[in-house]
C-alpha positions as YAML, in Angstrom:
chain: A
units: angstrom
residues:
- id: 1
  name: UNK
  ca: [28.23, -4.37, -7.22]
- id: 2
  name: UNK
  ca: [29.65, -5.00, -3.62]
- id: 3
  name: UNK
  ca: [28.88, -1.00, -3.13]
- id: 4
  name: UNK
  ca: [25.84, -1.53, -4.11]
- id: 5
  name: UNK
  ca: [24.82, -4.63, -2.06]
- id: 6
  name: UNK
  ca: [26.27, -2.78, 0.72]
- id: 7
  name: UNK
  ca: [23.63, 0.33, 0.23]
- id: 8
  name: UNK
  ca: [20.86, -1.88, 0.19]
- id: 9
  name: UNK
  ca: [21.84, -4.10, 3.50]
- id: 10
  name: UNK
  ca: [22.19, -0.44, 5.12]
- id: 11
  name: UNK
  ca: [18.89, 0.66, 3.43]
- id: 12
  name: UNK
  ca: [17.38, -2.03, 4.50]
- id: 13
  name: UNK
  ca: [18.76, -1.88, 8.22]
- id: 14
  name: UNK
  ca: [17.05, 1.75, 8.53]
- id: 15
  name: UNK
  ca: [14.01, 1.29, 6.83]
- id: 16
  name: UNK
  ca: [13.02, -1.72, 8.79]
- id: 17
  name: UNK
  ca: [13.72, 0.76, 12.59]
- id: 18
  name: UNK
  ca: [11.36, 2.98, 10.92]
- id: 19
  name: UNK
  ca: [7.22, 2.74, 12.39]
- id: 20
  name: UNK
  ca: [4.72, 1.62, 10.02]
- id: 21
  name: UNK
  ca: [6.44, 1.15, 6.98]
- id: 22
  name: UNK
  ca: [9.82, -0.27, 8.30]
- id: 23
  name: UNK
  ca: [6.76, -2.62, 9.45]
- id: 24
  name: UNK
  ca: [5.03, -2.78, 6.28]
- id: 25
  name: UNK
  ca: [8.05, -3.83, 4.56]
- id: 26
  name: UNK
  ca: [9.42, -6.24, 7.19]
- id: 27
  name: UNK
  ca: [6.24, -8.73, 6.51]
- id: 28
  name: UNK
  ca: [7.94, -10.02, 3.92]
- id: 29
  name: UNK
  ca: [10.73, -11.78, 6.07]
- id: 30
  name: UNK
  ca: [7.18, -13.27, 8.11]
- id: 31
  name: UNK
  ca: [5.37, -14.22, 4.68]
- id: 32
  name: UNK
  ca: [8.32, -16.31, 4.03]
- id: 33
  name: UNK
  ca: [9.05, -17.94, 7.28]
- id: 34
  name: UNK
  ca: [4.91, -18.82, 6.96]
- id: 35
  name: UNK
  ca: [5.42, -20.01, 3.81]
- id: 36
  name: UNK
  ca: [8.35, -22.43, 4.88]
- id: 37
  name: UNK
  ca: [5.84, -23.73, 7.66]
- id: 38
  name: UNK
  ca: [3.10, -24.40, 5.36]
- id: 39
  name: UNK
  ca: [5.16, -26.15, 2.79]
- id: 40
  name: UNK
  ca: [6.96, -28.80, 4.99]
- id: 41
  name: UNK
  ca: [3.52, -29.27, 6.63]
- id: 42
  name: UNK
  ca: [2.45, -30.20, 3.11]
- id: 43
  name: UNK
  ca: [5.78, -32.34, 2.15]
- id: 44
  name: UNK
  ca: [5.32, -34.46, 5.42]
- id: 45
  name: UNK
  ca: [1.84, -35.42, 4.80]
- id: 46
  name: UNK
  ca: [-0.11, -32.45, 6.93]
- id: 47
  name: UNK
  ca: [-2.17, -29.84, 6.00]
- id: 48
  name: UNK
  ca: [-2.54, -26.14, 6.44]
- id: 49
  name: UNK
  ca: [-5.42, -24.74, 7.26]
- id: 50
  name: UNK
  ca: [-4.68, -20.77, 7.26]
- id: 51
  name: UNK
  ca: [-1.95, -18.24, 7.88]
- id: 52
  name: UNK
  ca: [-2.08, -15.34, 9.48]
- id: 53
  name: UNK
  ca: [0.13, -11.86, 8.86]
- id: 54
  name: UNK
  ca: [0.11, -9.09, 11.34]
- id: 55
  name: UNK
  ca: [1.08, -5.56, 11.79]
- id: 56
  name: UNK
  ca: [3.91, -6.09, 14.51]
- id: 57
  name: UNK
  ca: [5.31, -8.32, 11.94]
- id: 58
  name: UNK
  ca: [4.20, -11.24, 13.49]
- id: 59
  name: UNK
  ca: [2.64, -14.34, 11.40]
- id: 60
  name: UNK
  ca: [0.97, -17.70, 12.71]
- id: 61
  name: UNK
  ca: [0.47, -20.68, 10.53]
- id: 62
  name: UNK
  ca: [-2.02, -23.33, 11.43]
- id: 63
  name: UNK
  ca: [-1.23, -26.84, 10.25]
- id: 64
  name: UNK
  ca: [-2.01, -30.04, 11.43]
- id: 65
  name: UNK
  ca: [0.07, -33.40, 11.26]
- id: 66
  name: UNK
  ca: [0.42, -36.69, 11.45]
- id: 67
  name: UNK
  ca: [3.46, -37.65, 12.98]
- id: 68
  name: UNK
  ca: [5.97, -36.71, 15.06]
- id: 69
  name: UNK
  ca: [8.25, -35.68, 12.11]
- id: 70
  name: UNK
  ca: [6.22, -34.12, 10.68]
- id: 71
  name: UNK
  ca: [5.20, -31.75, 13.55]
- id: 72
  name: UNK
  ca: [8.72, -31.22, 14.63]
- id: 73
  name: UNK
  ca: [9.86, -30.25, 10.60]
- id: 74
  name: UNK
  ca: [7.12, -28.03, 10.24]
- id: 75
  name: UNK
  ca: [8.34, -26.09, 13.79]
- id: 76
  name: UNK
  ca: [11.59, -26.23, 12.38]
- id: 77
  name: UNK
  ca: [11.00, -25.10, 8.96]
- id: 78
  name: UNK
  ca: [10.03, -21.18, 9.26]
- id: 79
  name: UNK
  ca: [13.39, -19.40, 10.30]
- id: 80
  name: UNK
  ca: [15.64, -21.80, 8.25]
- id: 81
  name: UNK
  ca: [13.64, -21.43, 5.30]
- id: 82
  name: UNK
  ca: [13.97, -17.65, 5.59]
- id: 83
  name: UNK
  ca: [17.47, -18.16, 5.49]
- id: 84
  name: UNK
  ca: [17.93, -20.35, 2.42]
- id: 85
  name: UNK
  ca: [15.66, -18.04, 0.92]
- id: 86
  name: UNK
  ca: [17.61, -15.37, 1.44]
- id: 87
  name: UNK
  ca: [20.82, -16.77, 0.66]
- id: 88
  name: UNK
  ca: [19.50, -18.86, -2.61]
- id: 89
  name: UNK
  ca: [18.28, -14.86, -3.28]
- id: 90
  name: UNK
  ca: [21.78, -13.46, -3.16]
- id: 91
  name: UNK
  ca: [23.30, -16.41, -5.45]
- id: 92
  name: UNK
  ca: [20.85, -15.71, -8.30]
- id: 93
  name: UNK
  ca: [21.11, -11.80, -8.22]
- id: 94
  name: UNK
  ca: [24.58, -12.75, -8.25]
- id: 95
  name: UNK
  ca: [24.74, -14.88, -11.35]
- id: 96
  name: UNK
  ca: [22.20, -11.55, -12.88]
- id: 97
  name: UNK
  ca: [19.41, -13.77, -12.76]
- id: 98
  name: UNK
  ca: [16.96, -11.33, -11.03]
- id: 99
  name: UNK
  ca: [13.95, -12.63, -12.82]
- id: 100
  name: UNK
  ca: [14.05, -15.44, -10.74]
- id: 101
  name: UNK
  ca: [13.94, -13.99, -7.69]
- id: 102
  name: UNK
  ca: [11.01, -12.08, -8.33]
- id: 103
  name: UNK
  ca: [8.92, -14.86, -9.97]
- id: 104
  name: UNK
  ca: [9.57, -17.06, -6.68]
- id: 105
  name: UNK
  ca: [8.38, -14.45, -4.31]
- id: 106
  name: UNK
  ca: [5.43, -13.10, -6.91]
- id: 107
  name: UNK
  ca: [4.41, -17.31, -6.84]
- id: 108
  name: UNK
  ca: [4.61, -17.21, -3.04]
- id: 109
  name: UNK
  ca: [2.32, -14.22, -2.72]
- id: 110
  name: UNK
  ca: [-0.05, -15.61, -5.29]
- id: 111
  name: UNK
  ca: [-0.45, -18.94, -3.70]
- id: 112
  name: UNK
  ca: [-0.74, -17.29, -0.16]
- id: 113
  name: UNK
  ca: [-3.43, -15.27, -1.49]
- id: 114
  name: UNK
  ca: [-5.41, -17.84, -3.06]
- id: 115
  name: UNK
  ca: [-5.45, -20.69, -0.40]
- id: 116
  name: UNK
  ca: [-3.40, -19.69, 3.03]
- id: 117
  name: UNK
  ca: [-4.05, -15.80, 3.67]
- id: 118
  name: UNK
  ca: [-7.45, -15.33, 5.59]
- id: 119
  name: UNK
  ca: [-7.08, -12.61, 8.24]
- id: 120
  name: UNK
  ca: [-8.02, -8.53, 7.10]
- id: 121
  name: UNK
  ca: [-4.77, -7.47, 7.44]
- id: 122
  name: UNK
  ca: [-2.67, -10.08, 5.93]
- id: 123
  name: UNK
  ca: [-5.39, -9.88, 2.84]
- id: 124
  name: UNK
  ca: [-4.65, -6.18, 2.99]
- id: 125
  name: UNK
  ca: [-1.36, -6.37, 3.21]
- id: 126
  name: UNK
  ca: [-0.51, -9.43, 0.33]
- id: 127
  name: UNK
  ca: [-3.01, -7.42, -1.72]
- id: 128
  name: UNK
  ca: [-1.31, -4.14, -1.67]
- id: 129
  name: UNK
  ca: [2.16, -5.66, -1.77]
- id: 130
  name: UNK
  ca: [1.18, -7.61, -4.85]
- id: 131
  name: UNK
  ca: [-0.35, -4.88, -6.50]
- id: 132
  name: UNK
  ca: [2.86, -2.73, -6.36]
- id: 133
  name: UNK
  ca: [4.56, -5.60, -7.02]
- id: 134
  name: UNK
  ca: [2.76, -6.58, -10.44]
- id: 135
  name: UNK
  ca: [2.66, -2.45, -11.35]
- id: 136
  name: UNK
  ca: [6.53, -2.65, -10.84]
- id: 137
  name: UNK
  ca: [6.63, -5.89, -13.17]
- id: 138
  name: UNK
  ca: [4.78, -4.50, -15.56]
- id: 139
  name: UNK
  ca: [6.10, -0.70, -16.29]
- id: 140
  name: UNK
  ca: [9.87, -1.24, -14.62]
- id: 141
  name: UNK
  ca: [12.71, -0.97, -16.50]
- id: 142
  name: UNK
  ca: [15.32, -4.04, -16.20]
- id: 143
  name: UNK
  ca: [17.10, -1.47, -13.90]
- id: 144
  name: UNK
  ca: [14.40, -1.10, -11.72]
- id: 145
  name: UNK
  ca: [13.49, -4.76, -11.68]
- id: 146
  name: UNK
  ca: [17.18, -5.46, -10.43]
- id: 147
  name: UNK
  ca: [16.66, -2.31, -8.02]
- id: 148
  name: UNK
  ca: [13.53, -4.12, -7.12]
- id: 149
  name: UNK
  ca: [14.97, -7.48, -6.40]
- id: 150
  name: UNK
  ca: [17.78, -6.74, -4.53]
- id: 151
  name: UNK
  ca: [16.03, -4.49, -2.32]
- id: 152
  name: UNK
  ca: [13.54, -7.10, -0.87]
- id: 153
  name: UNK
  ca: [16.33, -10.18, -0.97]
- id: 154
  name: UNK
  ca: [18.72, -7.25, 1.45]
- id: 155
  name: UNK
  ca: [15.24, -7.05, 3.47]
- id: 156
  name: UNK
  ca: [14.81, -10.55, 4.02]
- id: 157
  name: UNK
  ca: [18.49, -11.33, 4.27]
- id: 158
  name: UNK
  ca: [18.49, -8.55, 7.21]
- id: 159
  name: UNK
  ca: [14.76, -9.72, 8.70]
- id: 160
  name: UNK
  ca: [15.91, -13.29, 9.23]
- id: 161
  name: UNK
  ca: [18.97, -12.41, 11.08]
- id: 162
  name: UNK
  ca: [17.21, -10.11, 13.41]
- id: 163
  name: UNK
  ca: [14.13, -12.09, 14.04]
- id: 164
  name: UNK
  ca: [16.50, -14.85, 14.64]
- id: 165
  name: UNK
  ca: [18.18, -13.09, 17.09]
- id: 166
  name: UNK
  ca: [14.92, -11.66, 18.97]
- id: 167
  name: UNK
  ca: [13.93, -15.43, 19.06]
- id: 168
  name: UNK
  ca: [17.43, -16.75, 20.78]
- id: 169
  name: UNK
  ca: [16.67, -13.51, 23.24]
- id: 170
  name: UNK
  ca: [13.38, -14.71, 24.09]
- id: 171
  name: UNK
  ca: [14.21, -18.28, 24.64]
- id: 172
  name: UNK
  ca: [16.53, -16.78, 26.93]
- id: 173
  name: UNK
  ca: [14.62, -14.68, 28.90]
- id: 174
  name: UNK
  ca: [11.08, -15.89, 28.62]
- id: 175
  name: UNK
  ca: [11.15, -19.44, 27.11]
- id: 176
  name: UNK
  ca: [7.57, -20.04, 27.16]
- id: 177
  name: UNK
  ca: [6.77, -17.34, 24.80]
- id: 178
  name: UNK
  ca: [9.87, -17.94, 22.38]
- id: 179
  name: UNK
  ca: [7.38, -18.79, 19.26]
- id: 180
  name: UNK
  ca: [8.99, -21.94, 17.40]
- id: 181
  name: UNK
  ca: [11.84, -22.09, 19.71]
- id: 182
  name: UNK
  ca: [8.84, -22.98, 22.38]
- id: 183
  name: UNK
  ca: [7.21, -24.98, 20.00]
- id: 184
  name: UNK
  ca: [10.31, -27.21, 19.30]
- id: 185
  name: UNK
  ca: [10.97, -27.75, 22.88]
- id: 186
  name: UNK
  ca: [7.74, -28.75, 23.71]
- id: 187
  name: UNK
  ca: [8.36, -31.00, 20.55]
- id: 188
  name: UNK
  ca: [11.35, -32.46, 21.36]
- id: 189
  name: UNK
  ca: [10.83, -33.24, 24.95]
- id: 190
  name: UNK
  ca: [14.58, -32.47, 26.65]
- id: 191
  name: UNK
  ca: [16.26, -29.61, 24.12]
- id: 192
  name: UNK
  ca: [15.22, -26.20, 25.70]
- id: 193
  name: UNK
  ca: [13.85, -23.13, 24.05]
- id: 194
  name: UNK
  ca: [17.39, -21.30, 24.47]
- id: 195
  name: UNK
  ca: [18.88, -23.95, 22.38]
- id: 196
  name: UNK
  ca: [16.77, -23.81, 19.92]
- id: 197
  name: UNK
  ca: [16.81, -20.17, 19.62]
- id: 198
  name: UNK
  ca: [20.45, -20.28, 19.55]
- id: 199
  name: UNK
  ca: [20.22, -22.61, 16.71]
- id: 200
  name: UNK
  ca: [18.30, -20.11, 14.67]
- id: 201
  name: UNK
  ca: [20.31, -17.41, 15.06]
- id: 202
  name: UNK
  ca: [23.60, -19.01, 14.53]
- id: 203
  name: UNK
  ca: [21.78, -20.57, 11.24]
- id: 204
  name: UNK
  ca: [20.76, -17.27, 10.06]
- id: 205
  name: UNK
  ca: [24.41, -16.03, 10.07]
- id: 206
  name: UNK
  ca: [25.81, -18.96, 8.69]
- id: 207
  name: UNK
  ca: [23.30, -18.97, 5.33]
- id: 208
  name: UNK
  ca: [23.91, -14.63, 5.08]
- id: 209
  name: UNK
  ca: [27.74, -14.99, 5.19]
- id: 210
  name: UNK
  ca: [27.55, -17.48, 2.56]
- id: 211
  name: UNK
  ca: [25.22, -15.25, 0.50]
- id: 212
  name: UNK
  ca: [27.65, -11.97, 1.06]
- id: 213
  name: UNK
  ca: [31.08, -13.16, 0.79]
- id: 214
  name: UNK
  ca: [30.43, -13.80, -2.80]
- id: 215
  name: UNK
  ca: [30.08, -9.86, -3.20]
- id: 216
  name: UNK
  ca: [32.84, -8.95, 0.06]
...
């Protein structure tokens, strides 16, 4: 298994260098961080009113929100969530329960598709990746479902360290344009971009080496 896991980390690393579909399959990592926005939104009283998946891998979830804590959460939530995800991923697959990590994401892209999703391209792509998704579920073998689940949980596990790293970058080098990392300083008042950006990044590693050392 740690051979394995190993294959599909490196997979994964290559596949997501690659133009258009290293793209195509990074959007998953972006669906998820969206998805981690729009929930906490929810939990802390707001609501969302539409996310939006790009091409460059980019996402954008509008939300509105009460209060304070609810506003600063929802920043919060999208590269941590990403994170958990991943590692919660690489505990169940793990433990051989592979079924659930392909139920949670199949749930997320259902609900995204029925009430968050609105832009062409983000209904193209949620369409397309759920149709290969449900042909997979439905003619796979268990092999090819485990195949299956491991492959996207070593592309998010890989997408949420890098993104997390482009975002420390940026709110290095240009904090105004450092996405939540922007967002959260704005938020908080006196805790700069960088900081925040460093705090996603070191987050990221801290959730994958708890996810891999079970396997290394």
């Amino acid at each position: 298994m740690k051979k394995k896991v190993a294959l599909f980390i490196v997979l994964a690393i290559l596949l997501t260098q690659m133009p258009i579909i290293g793209q195509y399959f990074s959007i998953i990592n972006t669906l998820i961080h969206e998805t981690g926005h729009a929930l906490i939104a929810i939990i802390t009283g707001g609501e969302v009113q539409s996310v939006s998946l790009f091409s460059n891998t980019e996402g954008a979830t509008l939300t509105s929100y009460r209060y304070w804590i609810g506003g600063f959460l929802t920043s919060i939530a999208g590269y941590v969530f990403s994170s958990l995800l991943a590692y919660l991923f690489m505990v169940l697959i793990f433990k051989r329960k592979s079924g659930y990590v392909l139920s949670i994401l199949l749930g997320i892209l259902i609900v995204s598709l029925i009430f968050w999703v609105r832009n062409p391209f983000g209904l193209f792509w949620v369409i397309t990746i759920t149709s290969g998704f449900l042909w997979v579920l439905l003619k796979g073998s268990k092999p090819a479902l485990d195949n299956m689940a491991l492959f996207l949980t070593s592309l998010l596990l890989v997408e949420s360290v890098t993104s997390s790293l482009e975002i420390m970058y940026l709110g290095f080098v240009s904090p105004n344009n450092a996405g939540d990392a922007t967002n959260l300083a704005d938020v908080t008042f006196i805790i700069p971009a960088l900081i925040w950006g460093t705090f996603f990044f070191v987050q990221s590693l801290f959730f994958a080496r708890l996810g891999l050392k079970r396997y290394f």
